[in-house]
C-alpha positions as CSV (number, residue, x, y, z in Angstrom):
1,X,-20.5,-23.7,-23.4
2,X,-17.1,-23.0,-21.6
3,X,-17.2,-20.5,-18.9
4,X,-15.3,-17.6,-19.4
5,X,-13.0,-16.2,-16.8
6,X,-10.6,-13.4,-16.2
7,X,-7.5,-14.2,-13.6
8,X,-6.6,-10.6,-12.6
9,X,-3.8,-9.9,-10.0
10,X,-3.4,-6.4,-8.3
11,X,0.1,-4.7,-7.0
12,X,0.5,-2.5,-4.7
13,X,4.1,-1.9,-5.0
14,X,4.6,-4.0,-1.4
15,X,6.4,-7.2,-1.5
16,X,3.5,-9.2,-1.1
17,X,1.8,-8.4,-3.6
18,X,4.7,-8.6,-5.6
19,X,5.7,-12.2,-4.5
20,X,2.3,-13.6,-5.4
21,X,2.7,-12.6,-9.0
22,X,6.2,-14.0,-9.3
23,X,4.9,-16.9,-7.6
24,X,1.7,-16.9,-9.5
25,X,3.8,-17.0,-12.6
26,X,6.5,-19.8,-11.5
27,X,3.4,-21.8,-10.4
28,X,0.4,-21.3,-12.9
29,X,2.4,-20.7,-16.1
30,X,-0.7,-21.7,-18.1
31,X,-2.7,-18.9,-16.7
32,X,-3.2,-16.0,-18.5
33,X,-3.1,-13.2,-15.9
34,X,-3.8,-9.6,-16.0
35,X,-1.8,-7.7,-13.9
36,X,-2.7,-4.1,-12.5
37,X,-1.6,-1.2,-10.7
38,X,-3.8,1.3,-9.3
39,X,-2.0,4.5,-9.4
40,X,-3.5,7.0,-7.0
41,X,-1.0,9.5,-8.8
42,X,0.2,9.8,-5.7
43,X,2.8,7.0,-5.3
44,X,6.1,7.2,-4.0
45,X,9.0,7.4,-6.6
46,X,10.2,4.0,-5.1
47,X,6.7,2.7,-5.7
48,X,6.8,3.6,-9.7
49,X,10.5,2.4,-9.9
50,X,9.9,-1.2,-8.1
51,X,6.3,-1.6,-10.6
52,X,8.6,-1.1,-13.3
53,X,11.0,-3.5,-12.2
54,X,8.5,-6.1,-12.2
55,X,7.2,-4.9,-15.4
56,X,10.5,-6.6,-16.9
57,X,9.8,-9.5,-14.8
58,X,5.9,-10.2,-15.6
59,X,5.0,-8.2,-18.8
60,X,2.5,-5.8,-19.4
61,X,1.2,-4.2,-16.5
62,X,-2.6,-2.1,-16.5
63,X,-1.9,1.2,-14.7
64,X,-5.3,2.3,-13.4
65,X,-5.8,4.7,-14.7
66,X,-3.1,6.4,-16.3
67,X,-3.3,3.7,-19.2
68,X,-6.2,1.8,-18.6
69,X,-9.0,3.7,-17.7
70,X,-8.1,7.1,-19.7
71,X,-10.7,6.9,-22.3
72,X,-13.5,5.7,-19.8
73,X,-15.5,8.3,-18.1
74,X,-14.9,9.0,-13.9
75,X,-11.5,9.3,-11.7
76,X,-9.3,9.6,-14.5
77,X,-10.4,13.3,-14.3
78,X,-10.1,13.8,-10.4
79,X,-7.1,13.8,-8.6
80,X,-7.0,13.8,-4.7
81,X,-7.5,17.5,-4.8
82,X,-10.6,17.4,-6.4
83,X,-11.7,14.6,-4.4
84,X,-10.6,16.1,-1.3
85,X,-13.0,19.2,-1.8
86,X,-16.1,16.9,-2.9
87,X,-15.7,15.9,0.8
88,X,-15.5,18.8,2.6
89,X,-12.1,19.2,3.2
90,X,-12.5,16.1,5.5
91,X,-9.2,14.3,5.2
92,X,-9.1,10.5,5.2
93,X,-8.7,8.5,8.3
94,X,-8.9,5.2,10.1
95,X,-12.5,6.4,11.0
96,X,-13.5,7.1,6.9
97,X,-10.9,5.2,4.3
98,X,-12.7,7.5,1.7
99,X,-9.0,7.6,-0.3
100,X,-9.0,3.9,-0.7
101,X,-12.6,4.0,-1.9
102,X,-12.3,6.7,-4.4
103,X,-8.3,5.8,-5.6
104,X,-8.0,2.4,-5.9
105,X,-11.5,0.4,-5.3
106,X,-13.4,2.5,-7.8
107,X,-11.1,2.5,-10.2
108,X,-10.2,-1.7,-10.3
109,X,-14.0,-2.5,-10.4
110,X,-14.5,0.1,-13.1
111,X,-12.2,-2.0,-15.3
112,X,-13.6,-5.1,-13.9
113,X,-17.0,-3.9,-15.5
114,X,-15.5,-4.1,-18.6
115,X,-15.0,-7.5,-18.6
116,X,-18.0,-8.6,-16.8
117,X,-20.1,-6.7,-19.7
118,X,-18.4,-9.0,-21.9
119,X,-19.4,-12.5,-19.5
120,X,-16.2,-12.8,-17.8
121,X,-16.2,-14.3,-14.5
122,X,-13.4,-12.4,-12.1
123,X,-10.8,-14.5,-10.4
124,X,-9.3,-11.8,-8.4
125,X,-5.2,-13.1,-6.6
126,X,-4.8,-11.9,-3.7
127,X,-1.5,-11.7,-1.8
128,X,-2.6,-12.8,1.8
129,X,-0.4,-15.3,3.4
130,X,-1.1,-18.8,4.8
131,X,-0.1,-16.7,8.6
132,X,-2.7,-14.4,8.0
133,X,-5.8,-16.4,8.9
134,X,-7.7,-13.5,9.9
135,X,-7.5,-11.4,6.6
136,X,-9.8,-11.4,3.9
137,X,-10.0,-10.3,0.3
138,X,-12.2,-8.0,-1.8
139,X,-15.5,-9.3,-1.1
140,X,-18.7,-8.8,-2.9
141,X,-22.2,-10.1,-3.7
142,X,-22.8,-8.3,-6.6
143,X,-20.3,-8.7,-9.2
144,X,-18.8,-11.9,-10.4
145,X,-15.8,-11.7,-8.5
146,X,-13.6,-14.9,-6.8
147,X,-11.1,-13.9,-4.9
148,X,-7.9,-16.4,-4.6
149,X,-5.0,-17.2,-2.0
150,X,-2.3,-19.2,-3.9
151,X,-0.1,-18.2,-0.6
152,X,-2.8,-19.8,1.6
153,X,-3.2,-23.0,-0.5
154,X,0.6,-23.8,-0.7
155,X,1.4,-22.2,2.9
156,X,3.2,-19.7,2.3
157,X,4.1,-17.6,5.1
158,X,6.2,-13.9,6.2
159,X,9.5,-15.4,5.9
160,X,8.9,-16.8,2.5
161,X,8.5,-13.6,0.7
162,X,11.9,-12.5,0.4
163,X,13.1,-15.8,-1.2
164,X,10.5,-15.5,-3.7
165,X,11.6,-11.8,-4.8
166,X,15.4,-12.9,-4.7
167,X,15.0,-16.1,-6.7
168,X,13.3,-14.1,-9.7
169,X,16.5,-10.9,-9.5
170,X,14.5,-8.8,-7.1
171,X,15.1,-7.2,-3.7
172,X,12.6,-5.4,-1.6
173,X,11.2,-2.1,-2.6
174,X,13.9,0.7,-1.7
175,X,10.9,2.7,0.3
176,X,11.6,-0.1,2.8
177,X,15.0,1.3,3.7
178,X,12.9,4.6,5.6
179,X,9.1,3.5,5.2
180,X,6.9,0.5,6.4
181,X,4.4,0.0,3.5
182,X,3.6,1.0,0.2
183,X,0.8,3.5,-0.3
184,X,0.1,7.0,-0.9
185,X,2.8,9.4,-0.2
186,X,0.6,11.2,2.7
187,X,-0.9,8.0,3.8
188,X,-2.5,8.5,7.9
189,X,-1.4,5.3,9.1
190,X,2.1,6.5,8.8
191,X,4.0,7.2,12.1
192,X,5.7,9.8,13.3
193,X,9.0,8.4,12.4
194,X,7.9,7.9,9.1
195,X,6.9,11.6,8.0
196,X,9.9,12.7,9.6
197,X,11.9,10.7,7.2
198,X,9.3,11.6,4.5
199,X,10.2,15.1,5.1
200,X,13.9,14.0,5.1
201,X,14.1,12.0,1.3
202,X,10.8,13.8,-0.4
203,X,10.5,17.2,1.0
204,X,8.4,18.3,-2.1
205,X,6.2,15.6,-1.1
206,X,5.9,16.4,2.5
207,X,5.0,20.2,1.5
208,X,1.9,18.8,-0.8
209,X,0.6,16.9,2.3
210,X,1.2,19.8,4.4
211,X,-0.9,21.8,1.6
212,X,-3.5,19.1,1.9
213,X,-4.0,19.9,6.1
214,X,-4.5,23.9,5.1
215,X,-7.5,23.0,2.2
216,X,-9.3,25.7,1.0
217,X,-11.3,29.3,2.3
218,X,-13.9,26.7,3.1
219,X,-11.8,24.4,4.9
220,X,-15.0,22.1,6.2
221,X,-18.5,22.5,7.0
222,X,-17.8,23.2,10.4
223,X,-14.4,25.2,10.2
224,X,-12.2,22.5,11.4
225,X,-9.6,21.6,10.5
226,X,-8.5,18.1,9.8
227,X,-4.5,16.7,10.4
228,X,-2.9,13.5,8.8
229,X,-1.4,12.6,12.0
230,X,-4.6,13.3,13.8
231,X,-6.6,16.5,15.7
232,X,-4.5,19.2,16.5
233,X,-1.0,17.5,15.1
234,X,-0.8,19.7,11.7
235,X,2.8,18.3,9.8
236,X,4.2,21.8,10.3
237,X,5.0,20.8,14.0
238,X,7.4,17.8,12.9
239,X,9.8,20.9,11.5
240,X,10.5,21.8,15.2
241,X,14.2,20.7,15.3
242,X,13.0,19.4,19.1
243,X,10.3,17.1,18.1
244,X,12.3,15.7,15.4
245,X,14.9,15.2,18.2
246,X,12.2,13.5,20.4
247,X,10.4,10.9,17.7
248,X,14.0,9.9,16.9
249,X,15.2,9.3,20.4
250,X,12.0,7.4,21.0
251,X,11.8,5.5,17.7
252,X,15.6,4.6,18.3
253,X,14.7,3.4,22.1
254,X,12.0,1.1,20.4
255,X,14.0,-0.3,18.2
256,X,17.1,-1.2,20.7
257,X,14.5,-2.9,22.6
258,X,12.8,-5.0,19.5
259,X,16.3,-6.1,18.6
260,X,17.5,-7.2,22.4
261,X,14.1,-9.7,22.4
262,X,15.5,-11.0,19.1
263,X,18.8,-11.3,20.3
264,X,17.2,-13.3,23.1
265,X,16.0,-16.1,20.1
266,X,19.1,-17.7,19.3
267,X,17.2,-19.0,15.8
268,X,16.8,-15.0,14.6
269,X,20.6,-14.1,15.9
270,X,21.7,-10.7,16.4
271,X,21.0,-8.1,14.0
272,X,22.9,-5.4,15.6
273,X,20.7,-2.8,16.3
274,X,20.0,-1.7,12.8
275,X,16.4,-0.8,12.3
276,X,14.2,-2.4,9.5
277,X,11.7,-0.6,8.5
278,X,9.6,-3.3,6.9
279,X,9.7,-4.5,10.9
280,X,8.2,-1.2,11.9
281,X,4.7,-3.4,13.3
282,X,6.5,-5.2,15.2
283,X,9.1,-2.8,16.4
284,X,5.9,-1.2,17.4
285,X,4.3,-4.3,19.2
286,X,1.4,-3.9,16.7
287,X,-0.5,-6.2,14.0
288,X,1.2,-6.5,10.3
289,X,-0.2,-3.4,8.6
290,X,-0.8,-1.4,11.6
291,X,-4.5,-1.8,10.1
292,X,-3.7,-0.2,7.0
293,X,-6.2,-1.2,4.5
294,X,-4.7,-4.3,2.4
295,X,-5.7,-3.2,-0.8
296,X,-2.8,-0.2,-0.3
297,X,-0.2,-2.1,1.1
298,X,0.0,-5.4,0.2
């Protein structure tokens, strides 16, 4: 009896994940993949736009849930509000990820049990390069799920992405131009410089996080209250025209120095000064992702 499998390949609406179905596409043209996008309902506008650029590139994309999962009992009726309040008024944060549990984990294996039901075995793509050796995929013991790194097999690596994106008509997310990563709009591993610029191109957006620090008459079980960018840091204090003033300078003084020590490789040339965002971990002499989960930003 032939084994049945599923090849499955989640976007985030980064440019990795993005590049590994183009590539997955160029390479494996026999495969019939399923592509999917968990919207959190919560996605930047750039985010929607670039998924539905690729949407012309790839075909049908699953939108979890907002297509998918709308007839199958769970999130699809609990937005981050709703969610937010189950726990207490305890906002996500490096120390409990409970927004990438409840938005984007739940959801993908909820659609995965469809499949398994039916005796599908999961081959789950995952866009973690060949210069990532210390990354892994969606893991578990309990469903039959394989996760697969066509990057890591045919060493791909950082510099590759780009290529793969322009050779198929595509350029890099526009969120890149002011923003680091994909992810939620009110995400906690952005910096300071990037919910400054938040406030600056989606002030509408940057109000509804700021809503999201204030919660409800019973704001937690023990009365405190919980900040994005950490304890007592509520968004409210990045409207001071001074502390704007102040991450700028400093973000600014960062990047002058990230692009002298480039300058200083005569292989990278000079880029002038101008700041990429999609640099940001490194402008900031920290690891790709800044430990932002992958399953967001990729």
């Amino acid at each position: 009896m032939t084994e049945k499998v599923k090849h499955v390949l989640g976007l985030s609406g980064g440019k990795d994940s993005s590049a590994l179905a183009l590539f997955v596409k160029e390479t494996y043209p026999e495969l019939e993949v399923e592509y999917f996008f968990t919207d959190t309902g919560y996605e930047l506008p750039e985010t929607n736009e670039f998924i539905d650029q690729l949407e012309e590139k790839l075909g049908y994309i699953h939108r979890l849930n907002a297509r998918s999962l709308n007839n199958i009992e769970g999130r699809g009726e609990k937005d981050f509000a709703h969610l937010l309040k189950e726990h207490g008024n305890y906002l996500p944060s490096q120390r409990d990820r409970w927004c990438t549990v409840q938005m984007k984990l739940k959801p993908f294996e909820q659609w995965l049990d469809s499949f398994i039901r039916d005796g599908y075995k999961i081959k789950n793509y995952v866009g973690i390069r060949a210069d990532e050796p210390e990354r892994t995929g969606y893991m578990t013991i309990e469903k039959p799920i394989e996760s697969v790194f066509p990057f890591r097999e045919h060493g791909i690596v950082r510099s590759d992405i780009e290529n793969i994106l322009q050779r198929n008509g595509l350029e890099l997310p526009e969120y890149y131009k002011w923003r680091s990563r994909s992810g939620c709009t009110f995400c906690f591993y952005q910096r300071k410089i990037e919910w400054v610029k938040l406030m600056e191109k989606h002030p509408t957006l940057f109000e509804e996080a700021k809503a999201f620090e204030k919660g409800d008459d019973n704001n937690s079980t023990t009365g405190e209250r919980f900040y994005w960018m950490g304890q007592g840091q509520p968004l409210e204090t990045l409207e001071d025209p001074e502390v704007q003033k102040r991450i700028i300078e400093n973000h600014e003084k960062k990047v002058a120095r990230f692009n002298k020590k480039k300058r200083s490789n005569a292989l990278l040339g000079d880029f002038g000064g101008v700041c990429n965002f999609g640099e940001l971990d490194d402008i900031y002499d920290e690891a790709e992702g800044g430990g932002a989960c992958v399953t967001c930003y990729k």
